[in-house]
N, C-alpha and C positions, 0 to 999 in steps of 0.2 A: 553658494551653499552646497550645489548639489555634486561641484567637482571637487569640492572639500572633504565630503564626505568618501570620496574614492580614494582618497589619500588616507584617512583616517581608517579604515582597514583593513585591518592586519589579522585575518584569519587564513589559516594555510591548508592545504589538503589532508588529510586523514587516509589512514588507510582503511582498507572498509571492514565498517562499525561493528557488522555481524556475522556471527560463524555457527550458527543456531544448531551444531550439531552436541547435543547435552549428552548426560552421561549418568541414567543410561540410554543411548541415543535414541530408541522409540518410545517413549510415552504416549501412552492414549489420553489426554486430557485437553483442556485449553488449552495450559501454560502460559499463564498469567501471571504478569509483575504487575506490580502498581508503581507508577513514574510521576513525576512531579511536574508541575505545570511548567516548567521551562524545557522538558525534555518532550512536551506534547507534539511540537513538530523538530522535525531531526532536520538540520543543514550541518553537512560535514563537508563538502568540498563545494566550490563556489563556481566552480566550472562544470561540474556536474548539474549543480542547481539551471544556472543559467542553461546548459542545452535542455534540460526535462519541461524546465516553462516554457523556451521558444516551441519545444516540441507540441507540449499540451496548447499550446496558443494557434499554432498550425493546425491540429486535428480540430479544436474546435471551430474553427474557422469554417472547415472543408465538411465536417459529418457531425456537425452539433449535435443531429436531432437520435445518430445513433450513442454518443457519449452522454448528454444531460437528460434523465426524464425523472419529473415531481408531480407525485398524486399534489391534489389539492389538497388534502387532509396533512400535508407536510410543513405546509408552508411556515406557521407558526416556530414549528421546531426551525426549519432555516433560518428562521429570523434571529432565533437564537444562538445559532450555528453561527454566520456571520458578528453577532456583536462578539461573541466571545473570542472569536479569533482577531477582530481588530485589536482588542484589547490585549491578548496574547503575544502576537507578533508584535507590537510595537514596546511592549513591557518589555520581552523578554529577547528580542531581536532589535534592540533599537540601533544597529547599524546598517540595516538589511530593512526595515520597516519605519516610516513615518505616517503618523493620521493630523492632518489638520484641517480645517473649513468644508466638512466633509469629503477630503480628496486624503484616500490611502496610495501613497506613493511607495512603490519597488523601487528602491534608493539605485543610481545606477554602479558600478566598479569597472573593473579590468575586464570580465568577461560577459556583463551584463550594461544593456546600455538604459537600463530603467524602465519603468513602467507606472501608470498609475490610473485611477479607477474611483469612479464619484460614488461615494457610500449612500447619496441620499435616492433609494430605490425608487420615488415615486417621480424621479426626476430620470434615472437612466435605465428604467421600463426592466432592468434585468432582474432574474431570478435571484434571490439572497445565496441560495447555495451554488448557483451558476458561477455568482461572484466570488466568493467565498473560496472554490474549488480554485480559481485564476490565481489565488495569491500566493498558492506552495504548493509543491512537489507532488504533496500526497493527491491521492483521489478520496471522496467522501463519501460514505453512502448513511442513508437515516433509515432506522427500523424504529415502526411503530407500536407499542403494545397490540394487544387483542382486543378485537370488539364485535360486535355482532355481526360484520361482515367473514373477518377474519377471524379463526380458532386459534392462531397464534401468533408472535412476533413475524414483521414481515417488512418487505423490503419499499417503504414509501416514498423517496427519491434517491437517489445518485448522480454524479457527477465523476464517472472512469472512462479515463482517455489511456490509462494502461494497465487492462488488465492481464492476468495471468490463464491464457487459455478458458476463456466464459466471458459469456455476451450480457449487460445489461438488460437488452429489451426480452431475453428467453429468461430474466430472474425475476423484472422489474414486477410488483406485486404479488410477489409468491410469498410466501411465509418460511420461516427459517429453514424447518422440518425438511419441506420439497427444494428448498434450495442447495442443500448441502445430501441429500439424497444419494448424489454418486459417490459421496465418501466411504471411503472401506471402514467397518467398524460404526460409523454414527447412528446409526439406528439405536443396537445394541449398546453400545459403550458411551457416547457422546451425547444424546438427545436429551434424554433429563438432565444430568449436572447441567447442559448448557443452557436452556430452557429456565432451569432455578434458577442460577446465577444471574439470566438476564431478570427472573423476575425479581429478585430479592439484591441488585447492585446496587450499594449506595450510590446517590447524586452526586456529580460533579467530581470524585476522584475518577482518575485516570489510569486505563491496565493497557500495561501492552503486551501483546507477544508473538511470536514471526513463524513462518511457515519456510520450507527452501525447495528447490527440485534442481534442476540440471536441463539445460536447454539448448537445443540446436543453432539457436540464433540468437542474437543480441538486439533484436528489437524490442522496445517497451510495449510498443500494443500488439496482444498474442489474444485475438477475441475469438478463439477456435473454428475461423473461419477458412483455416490452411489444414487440408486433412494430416492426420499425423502419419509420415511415411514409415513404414517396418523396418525398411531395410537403410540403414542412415548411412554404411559405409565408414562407421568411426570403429578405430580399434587401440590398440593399448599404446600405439606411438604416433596416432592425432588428436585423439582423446584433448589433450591441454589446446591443442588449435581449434579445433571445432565443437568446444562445448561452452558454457558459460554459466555459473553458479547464480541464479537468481533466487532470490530473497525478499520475500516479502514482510518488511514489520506493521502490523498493524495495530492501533486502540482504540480502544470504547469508552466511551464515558454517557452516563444516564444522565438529561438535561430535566433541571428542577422542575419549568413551567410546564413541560409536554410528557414526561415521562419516558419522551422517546431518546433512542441509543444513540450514536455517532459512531458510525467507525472512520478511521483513518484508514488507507494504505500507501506506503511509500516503499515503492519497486527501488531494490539494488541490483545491478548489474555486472559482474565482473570476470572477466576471461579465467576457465582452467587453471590454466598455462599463470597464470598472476599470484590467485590464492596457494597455492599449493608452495610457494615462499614463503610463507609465514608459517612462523614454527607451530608445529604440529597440527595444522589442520590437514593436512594431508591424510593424518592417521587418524583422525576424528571421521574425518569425513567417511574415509574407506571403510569404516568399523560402521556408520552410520547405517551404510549401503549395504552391508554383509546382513545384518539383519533384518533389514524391510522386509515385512511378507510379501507375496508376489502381488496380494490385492494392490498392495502400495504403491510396490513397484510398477504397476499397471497405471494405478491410475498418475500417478507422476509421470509417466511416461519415460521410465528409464530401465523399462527391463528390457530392453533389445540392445542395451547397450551399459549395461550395468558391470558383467564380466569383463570387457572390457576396459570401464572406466578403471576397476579395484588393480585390475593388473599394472594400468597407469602410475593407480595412485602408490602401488609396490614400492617403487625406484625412488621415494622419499622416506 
């Protein structure tokens, strides 16, 4: 059955899904779509998929205890975290997902050689979201309402084995507010709308919407533990060699029984030098970058090399 099913498919690579630069290309808001439950978790290329799992199965392995951490007060929402996604994936990815006799199996293909994992928790001692976070691409993180401890939304487990420059255990139980603190603009522009929204989100629909920067490296785990150097040495004819457009899509969705949020996140990764093929992002992109304020530019970390990049992106 199981090498039947490697035969059986026939999904092919994509090019990549997102070029998040809109028009007009800064807005200060969320930027929120609402997507449909089969578009909740993204697989677009299958060789992609397969190295991000063997990756995130490696980090877990070696530094668990700095990727997984869940207040006790989460657990419930986990719990509902994982049914939903069994449910999900197998509905909605049934070539890529099977659940039966409590055993959720990663079907194996061409560039995965399968995987699979006992759903019944009081049997395999694991965390629901621990497990949950092993079965796709994305990382998960749970934010809990406000209660007498906490004055607001706040960060009551995760499970990120790639983040984007920030560490779990400096976010884990902070509240929205302090968390997002070093963004330009949040305070003033960001904090209430975002704050309403999470209070007043309907249940169970689903919003996504993505973030981008520009990166020196092509590694998935950037937990800003590598100081950021000034001087990078890129200029307008390495630019395409030594950068890489990462992209972050993320969604939320408010779960009925707990109240509490879900986010997703699932890291793209894609060499300069690749994107800038595809029509017209090149000139999205560059127009993107002309206008960042320099707060932006800062805290993305591409104003030491931003002039640079635009003059790159010129020659398209």
């Amino acid at each position: 059955m199981e090498k039947e099913s490697k035969k059986n498919i026939k999904r092919i690579s994509h090019s990549p899904p997102h070029f998040p630069f809109e028009d007009p290309p800064l807005a200060l808001s969320m930027g929120l779509q609402k997507v449909s439950n089969a578009d909740w978790f993204e697989i677009f290329d299958l060789q992609e998929r397969a190295l991000q799992l063997e990756a995130k199965r490696n980090f877990l392995a070696s530094i668990h205890k700095d990727i997984f951490m869940a207040d006790a007060s989460a657990l419930t929402a986990s719990i509902d975290v994982l049914n939903l996604m069994l449910i999900n994936l197998t509905t909605y990815q049934p070539d890529l997902y099977s659940l039966k006799n409590n055993i959720i199996k990663l079907k194996p293909h061409k560039y995965f050689e399968g995987e699979e994992f006992l759903t019944d928790l009081n049997i395999n001692g694991m965390h629901p979201l621990d497990l949950a976070a092993r079965l796709v691409q994305e990382d998960l993180l749970i934010m809990l309402p406000p209660n007498k401890k906490q004055k607001g939304w706040w960060l009551a487990a995760g499970s990120l084995t790639f983040p984007s420059r920030w560490n779990l255990k400096e976010k884990f139980r902070k509240n929205m507010d302090d968390i997002h603190a070093p963004v330009p603009f949040y305070k003033d522009e960001l904090k209430t709308p975002t704050n309403n929204f999470f209070d007043k989100m309907p249940y169970d629909d689903i919003f996504a919407r993505r973030n981008w920067s520009l990166h020196d490296t092509p590694s998935l785990r950037q937990n800003g533990a590598k100081p950021f150097v000034e001087k990078t040495g890129i200029n307008s004819k390495n630019a395409g060699e030594r950068l890489w457009l990462r992209v972050e899509r993320q969604t939320l969705r408010k779960l009925k029984r707990t109240g509490a949020i879900l986010f997703t996140i699932r890291i793209y990764i894609d060499p300069l030098k690749e994107i800038v093929k595809f029509e017209g992002v090149a000139k999205r992109l560059n127009k993107a970058l002309s206008v960042l304020p320099p707060e932006m530019q800062a805290y993305k970390k591409n104003n030491t090399f931003s002039d640079s990049v635009q003059k790159y992106l010129d020659q398209f």
